[in-house]
Biotite code that builds the C-alpha atoms (Angstrom):
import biotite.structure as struc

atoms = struc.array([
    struc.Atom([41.196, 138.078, 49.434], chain_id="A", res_id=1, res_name="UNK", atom_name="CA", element="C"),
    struc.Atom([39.199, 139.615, 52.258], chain_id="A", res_id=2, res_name="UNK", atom_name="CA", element="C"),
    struc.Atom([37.611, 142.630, 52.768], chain_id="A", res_id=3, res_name="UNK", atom_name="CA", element="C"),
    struc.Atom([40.194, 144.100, 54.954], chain_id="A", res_id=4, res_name="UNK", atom_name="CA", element="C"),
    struc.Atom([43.122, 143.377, 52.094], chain_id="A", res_id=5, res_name="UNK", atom_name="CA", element="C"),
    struc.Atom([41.154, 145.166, 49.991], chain_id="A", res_id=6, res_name="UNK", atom_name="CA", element="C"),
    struc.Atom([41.190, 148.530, 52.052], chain_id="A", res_id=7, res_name="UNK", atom_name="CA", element="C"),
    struc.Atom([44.720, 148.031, 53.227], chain_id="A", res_id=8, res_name="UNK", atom_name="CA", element="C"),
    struc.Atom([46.048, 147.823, 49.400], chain_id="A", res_id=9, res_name="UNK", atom_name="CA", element="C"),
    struc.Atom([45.619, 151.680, 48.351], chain_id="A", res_id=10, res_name="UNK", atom_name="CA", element="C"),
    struc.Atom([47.098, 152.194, 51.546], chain_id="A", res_id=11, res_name="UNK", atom_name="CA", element="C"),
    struc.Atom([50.115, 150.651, 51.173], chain_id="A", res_id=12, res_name="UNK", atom_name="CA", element="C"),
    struc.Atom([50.654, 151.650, 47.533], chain_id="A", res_id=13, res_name="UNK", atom_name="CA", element="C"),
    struc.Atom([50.632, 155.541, 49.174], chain_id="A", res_id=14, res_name="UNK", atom_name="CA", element="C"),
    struc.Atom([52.877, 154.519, 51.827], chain_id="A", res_id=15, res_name="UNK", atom_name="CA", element="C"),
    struc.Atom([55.321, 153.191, 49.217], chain_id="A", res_id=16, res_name="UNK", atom_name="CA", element="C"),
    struc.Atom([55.156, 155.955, 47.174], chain_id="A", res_id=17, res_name="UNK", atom_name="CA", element="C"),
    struc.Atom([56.661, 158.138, 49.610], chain_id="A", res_id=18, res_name="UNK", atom_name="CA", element="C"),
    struc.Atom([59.855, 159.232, 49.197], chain_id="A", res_id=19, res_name="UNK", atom_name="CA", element="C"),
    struc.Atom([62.075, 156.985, 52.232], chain_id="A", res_id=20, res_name="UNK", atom_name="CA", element="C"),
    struc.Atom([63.896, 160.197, 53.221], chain_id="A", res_id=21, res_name="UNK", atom_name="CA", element="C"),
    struc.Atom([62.996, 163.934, 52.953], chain_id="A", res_id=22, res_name="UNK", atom_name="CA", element="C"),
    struc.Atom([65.941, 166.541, 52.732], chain_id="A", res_id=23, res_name="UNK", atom_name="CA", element="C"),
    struc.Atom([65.467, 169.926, 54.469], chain_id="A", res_id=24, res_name="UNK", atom_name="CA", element="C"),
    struc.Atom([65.609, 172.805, 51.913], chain_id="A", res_id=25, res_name="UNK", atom_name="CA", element="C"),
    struc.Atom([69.190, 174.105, 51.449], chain_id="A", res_id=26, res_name="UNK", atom_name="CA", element="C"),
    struc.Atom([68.224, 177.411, 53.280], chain_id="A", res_id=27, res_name="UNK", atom_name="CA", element="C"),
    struc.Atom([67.845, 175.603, 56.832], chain_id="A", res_id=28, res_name="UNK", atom_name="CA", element="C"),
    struc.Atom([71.428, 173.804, 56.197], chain_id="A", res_id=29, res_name="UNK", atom_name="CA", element="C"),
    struc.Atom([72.940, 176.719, 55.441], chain_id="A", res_id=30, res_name="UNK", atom_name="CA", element="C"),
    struc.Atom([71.302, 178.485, 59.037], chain_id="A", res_id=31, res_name="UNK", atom_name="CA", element="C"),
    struc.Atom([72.374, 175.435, 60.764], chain_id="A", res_id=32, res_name="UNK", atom_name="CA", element="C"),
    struc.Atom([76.113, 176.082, 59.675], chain_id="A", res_id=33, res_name="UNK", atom_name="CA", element="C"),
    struc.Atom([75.966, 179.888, 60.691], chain_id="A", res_id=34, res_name="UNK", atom_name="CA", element="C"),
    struc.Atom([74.723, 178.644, 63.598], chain_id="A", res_id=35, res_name="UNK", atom_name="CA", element="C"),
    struc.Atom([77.509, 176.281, 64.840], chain_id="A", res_id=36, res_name="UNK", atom_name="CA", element="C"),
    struc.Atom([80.462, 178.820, 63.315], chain_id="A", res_id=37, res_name="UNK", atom_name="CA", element="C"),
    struc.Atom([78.819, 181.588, 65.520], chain_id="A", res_id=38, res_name="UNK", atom_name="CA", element="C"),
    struc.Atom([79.056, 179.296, 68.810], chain_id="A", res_id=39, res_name="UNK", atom_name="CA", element="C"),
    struc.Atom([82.682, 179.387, 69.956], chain_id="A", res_id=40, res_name="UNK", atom_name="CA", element="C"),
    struc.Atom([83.677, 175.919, 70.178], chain_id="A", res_id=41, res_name="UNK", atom_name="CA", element="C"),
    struc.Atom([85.336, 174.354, 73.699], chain_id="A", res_id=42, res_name="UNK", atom_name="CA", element="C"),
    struc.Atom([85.597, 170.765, 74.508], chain_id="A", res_id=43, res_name="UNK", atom_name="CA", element="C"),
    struc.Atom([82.060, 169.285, 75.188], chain_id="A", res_id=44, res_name="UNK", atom_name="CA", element="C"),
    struc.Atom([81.794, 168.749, 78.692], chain_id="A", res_id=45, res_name="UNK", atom_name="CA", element="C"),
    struc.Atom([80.746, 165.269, 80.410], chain_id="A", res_id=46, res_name="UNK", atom_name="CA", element="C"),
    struc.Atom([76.903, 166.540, 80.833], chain_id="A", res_id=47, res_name="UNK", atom_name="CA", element="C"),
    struc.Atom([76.444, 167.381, 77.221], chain_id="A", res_id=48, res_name="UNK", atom_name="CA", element="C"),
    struc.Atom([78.031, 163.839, 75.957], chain_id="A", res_id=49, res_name="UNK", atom_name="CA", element="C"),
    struc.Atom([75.901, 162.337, 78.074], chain_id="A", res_id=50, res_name="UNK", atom_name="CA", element="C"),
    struc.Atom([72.993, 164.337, 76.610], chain_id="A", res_id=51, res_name="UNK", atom_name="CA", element="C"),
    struc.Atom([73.617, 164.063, 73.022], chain_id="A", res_id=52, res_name="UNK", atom_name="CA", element="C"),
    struc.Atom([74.063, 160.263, 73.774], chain_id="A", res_id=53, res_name="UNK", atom_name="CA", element="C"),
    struc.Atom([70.825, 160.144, 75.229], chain_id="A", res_id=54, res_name="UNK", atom_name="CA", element="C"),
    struc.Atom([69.001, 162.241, 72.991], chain_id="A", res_id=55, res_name="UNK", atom_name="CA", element="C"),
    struc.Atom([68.330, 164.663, 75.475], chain_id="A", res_id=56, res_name="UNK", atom_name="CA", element="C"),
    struc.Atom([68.147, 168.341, 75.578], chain_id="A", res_id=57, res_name="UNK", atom_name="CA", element="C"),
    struc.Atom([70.938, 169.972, 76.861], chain_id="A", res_id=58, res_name="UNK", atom_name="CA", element="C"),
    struc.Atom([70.575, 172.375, 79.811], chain_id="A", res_id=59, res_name="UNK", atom_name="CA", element="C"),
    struc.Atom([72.489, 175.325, 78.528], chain_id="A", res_id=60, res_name="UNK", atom_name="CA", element="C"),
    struc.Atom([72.616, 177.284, 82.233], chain_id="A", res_id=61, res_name="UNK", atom_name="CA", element="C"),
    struc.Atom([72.734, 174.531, 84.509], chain_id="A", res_id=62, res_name="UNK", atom_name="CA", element="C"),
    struc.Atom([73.186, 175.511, 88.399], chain_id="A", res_id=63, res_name="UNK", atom_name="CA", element="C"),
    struc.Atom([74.689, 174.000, 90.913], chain_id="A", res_id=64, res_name="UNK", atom_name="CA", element="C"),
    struc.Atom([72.780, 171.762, 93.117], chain_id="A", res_id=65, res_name="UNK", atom_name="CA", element="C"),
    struc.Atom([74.902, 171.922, 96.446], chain_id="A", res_id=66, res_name="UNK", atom_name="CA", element="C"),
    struc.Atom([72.865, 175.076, 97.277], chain_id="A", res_id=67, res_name="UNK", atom_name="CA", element="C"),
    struc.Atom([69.373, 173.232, 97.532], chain_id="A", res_id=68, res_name="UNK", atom_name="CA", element="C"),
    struc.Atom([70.942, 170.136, 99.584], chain_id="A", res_id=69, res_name="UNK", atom_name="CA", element="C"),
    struc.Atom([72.643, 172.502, 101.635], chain_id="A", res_id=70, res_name="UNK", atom_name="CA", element="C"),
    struc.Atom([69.474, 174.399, 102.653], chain_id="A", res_id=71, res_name="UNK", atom_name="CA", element="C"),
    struc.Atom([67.788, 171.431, 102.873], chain_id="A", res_id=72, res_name="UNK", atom_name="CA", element="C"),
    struc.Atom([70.275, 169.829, 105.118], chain_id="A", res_id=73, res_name="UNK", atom_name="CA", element="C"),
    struc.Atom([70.658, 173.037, 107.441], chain_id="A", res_id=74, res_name="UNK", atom_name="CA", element="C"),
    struc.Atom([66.454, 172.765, 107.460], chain_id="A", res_id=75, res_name="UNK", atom_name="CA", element="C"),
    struc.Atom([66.759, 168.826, 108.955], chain_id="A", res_id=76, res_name="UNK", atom_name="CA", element="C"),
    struc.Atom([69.594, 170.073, 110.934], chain_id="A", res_id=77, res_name="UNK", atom_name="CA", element="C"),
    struc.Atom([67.548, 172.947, 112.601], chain_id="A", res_id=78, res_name="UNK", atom_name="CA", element="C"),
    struc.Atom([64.344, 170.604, 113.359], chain_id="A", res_id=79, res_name="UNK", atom_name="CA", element="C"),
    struc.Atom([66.010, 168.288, 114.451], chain_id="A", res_id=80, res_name="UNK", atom_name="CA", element="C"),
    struc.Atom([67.879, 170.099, 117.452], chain_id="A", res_id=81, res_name="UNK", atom_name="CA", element="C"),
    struc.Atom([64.473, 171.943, 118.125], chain_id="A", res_id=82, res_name="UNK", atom_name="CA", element="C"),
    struc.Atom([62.942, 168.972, 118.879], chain_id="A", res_id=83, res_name="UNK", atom_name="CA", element="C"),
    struc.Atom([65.947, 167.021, 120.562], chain_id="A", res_id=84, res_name="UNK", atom_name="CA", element="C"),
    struc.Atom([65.316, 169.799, 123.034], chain_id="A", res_id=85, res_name="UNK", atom_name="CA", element="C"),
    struc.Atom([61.909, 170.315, 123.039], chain_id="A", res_id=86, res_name="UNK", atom_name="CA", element="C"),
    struc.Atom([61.243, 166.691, 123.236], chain_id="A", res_id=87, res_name="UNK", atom_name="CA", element="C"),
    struc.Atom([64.181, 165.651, 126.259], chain_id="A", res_id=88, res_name="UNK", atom_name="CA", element="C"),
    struc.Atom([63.354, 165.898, 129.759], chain_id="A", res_id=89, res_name="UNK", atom_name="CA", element="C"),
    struc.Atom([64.601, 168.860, 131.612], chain_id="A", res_id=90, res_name="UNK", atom_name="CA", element="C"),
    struc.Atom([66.818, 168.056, 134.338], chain_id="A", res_id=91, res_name="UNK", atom_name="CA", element="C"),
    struc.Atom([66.389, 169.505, 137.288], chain_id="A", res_id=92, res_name="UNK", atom_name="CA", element="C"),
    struc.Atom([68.994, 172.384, 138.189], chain_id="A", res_id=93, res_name="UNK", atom_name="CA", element="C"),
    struc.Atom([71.213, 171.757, 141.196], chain_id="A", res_id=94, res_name="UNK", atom_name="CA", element="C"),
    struc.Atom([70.155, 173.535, 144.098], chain_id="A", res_id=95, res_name="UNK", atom_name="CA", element="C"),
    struc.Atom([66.274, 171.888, 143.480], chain_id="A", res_id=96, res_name="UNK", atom_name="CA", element="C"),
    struc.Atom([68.098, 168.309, 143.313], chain_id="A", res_id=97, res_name="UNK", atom_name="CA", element="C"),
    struc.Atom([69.809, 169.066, 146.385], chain_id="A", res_id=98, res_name="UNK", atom_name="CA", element="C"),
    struc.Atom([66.182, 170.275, 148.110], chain_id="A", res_id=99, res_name="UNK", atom_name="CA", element="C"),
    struc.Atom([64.295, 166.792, 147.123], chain_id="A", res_id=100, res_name="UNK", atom_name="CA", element="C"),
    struc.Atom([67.599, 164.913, 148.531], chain_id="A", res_id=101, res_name="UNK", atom_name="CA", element="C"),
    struc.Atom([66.424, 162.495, 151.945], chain_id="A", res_id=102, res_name="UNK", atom_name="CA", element="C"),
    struc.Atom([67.708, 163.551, 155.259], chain_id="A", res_id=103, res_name="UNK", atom_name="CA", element="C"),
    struc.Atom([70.079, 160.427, 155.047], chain_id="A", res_id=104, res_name="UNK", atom_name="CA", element="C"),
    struc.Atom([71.523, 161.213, 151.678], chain_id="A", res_id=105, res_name="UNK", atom_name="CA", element="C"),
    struc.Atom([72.006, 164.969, 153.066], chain_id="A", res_id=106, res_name="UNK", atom_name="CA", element="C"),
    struc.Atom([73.691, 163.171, 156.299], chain_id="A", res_id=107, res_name="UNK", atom_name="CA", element="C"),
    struc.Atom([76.126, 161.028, 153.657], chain_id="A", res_id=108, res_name="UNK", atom_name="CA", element="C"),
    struc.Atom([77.019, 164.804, 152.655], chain_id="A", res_id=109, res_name="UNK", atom_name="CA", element="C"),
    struc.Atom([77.897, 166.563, 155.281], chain_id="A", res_id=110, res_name="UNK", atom_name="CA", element="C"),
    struc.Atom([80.319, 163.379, 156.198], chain_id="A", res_id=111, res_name="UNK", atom_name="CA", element="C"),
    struc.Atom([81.575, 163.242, 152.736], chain_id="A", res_id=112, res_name="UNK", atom_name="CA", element="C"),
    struc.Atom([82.393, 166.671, 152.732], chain_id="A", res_id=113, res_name="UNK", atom_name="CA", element="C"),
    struc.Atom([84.099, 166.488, 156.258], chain_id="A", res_id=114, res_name="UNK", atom_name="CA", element="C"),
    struc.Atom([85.975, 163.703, 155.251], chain_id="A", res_id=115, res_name="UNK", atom_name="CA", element="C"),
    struc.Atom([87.050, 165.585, 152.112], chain_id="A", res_id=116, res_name="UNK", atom_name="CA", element="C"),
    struc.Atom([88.046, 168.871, 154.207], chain_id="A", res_id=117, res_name="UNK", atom_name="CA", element="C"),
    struc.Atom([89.932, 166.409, 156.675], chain_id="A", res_id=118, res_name="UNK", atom_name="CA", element="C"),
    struc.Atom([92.076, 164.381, 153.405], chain_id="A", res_id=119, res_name="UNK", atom_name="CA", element="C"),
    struc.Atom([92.864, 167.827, 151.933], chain_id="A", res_id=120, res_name="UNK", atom_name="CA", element="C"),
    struc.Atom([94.757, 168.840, 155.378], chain_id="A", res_id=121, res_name="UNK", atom_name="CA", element="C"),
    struc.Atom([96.870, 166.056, 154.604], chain_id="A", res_id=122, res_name="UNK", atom_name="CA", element="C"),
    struc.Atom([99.852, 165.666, 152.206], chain_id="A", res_id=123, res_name="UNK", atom_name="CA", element="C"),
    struc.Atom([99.048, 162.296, 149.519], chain_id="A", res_id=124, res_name="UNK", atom_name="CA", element="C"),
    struc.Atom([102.183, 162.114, 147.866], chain_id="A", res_id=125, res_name="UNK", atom_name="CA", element="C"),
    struc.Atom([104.226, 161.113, 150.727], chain_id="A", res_id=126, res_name="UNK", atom_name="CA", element="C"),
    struc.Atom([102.288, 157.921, 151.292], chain_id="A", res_id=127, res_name="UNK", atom_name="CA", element="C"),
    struc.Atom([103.599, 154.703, 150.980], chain_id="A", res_id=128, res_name="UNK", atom_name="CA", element="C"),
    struc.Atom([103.697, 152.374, 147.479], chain_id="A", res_id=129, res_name="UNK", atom_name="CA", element="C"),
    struc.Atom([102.526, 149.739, 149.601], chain_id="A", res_id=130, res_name="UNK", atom_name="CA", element="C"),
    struc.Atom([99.226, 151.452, 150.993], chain_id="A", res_id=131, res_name="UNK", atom_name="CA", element="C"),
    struc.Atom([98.027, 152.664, 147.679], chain_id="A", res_id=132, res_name="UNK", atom_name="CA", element="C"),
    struc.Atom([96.009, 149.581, 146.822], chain_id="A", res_id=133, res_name="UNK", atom_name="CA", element="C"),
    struc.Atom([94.221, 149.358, 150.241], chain_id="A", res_id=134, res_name="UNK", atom_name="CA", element="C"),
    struc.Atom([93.743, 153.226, 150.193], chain_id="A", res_id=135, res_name="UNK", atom_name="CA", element="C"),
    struc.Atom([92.212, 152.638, 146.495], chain_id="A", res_id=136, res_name="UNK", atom_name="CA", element="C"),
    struc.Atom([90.247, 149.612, 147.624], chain_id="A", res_id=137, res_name="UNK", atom_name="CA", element="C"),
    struc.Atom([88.693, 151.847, 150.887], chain_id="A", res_id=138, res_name="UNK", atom_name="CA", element="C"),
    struc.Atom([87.794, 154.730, 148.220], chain_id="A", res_id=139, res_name="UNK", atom_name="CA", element="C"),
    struc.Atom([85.983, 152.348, 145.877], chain_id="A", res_id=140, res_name="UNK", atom_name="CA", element="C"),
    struc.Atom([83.659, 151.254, 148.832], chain_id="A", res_id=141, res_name="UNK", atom_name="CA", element="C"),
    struc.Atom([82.803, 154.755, 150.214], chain_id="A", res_id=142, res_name="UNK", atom_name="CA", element="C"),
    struc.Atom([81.640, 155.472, 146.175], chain_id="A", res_id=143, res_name="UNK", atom_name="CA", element="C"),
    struc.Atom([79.796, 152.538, 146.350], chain_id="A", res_id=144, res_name="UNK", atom_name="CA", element="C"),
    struc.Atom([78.412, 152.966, 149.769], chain_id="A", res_id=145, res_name="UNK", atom_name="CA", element="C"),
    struc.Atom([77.171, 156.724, 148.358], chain_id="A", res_id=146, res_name="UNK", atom_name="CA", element="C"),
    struc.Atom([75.978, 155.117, 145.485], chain_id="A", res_id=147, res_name="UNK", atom_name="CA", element="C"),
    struc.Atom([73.477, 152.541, 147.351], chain_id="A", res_id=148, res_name="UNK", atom_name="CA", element="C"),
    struc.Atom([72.158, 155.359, 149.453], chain_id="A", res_id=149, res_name="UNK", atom_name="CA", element="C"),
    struc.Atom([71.411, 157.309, 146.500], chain_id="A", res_id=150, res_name="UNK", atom_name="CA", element="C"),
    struc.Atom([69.201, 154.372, 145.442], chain_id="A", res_id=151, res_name="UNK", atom_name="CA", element="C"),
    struc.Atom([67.749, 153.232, 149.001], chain_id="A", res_id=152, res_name="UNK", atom_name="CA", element="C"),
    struc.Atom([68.015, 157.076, 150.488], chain_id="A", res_id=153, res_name="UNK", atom_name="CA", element="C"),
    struc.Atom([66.228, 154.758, 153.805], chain_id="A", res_id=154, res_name="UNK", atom_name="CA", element="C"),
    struc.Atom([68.899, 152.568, 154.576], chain_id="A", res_id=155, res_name="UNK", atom_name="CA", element="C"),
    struc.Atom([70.262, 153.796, 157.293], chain_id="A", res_id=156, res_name="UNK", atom_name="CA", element="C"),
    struc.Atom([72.798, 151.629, 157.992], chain_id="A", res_id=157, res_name="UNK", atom_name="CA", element="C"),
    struc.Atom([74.517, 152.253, 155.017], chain_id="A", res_id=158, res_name="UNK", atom_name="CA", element="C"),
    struc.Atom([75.483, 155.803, 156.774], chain_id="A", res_id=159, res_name="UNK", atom_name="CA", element="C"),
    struc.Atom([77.391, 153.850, 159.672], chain_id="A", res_id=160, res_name="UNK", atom_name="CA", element="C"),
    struc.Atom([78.987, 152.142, 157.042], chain_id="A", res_id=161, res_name="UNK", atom_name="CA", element="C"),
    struc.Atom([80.121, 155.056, 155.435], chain_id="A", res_id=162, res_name="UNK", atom_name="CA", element="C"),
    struc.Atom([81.464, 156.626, 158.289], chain_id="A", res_id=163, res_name="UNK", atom_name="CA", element="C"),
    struc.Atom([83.485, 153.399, 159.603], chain_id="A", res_id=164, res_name="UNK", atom_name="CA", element="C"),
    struc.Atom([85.054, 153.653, 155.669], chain_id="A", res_id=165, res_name="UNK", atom_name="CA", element="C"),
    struc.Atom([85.813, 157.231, 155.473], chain_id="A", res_id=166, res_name="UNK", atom_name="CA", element="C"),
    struc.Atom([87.105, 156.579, 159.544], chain_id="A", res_id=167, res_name="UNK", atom_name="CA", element="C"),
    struc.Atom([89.537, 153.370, 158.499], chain_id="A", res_id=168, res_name="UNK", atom_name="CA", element="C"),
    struc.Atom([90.705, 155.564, 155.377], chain_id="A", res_id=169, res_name="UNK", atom_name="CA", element="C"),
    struc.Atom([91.882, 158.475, 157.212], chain_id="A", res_id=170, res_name="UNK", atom_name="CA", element="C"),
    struc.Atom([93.579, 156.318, 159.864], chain_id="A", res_id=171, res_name="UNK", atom_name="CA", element="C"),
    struc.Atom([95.045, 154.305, 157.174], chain_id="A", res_id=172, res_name="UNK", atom_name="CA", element="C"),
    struc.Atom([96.333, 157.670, 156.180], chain_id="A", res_id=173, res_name="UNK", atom_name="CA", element="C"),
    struc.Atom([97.602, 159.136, 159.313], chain_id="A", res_id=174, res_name="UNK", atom_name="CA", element="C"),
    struc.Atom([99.748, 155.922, 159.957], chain_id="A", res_id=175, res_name="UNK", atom_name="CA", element="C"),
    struc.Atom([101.300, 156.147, 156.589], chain_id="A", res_id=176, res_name="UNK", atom_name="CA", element="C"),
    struc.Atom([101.975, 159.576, 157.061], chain_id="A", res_id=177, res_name="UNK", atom_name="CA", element="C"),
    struc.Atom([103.675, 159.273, 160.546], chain_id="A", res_id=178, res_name="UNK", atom_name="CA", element="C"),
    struc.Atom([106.920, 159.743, 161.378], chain_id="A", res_id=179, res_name="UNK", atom_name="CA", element="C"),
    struc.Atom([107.826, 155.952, 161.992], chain_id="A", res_id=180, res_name="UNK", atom_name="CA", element="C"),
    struc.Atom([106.022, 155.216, 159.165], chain_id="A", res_id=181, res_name="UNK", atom_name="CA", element="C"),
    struc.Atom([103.977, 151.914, 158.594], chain_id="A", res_id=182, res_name="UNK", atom_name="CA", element="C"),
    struc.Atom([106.708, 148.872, 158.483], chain_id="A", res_id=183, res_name="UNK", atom_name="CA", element="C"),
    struc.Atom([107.210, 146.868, 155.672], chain_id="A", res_id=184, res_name="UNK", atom_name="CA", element="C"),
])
């Protein structure tokens, strides 16, 4: 035997001398039992299974959580908007966009609104089925032709072209609209 048997063997004769279980004293059953009669009994809900599965203690006042993950959601909410705004690029308001417009693109106005003034005059429903896809057609290129002088406001051509489009359309419309009518 070694040295280190030799210390170990008192050691072990105390440990099995102890007694393998130790019994409360009757007076801490008998709380224990006052106890649980005093505590009105109701079906154990999920949480505290779970607990006394686990082994751990059960919260006996435990709040809701929807309150702190509303807050914070309302909190993410709020910052976020503040800086959606703060961080965007502020558009200009209308009458300053209409100040840094060229002299062309104001020039495509005034005819567009002309044009405009000269179409409302005019009753639409009465025109022909069969001019309805060249009147559509003549409409798509004046929105283009506004379009590409929006995005080359020196192009001055593209104003003549306007004009001959918004000119075709309205006598597209006046033949459609007079009385002998545009034959089939």
């Amino acid at each position: 035997m070694n040295q280190q048997d030799d210390y170990d063997d008192p050691l072990l004769q105390r440990l099995r001398a102890l007694p393998s279980e130790r019994l409360p004293p009757a007076a801490v059953w008998q709380r224990i039992a006052a106890d649980l009669q005093a505590v009105p009994r109701s079906q154990p809900t999920l949480a505290a299974t779970l607990a006394a599965q686990d082994g751990a203690p059960l919260r006996r006042h435990a709040r809701p959580r929807w309150p702190r993950y509303a807050v914070a959601a309302a909190l993410v909410l709020a910052v976020t908007g503040i800086t959606t705004i703060w961080l965007l690029p502020q558009q200009p308001p209308a009458a300053v966009a209409a100040v840094e417009a060229s002299p062309l693109q104001l020039q495509a106005n005034t005819i567009t609104y002309q044009y405009r003034q000269a179409m409302a005059a005019m009753p639409q429903d009465t025109l022909p089925a069969e001019l309805q896809p060249a009147l559509r057609e003549l409409d798509e290129s004046a929105g283009s032709i506004r379009s590409a002088i929006a995005q080359s406001p020196d192009a001055g051509f593209l104003l003549g072209q306007l004009q001959r489009t918004y000119a075709l359309r309205l006598e597209l419309t006046r033949k459609g609209l007079a009385p002998t009518g545009f034959s089939t």
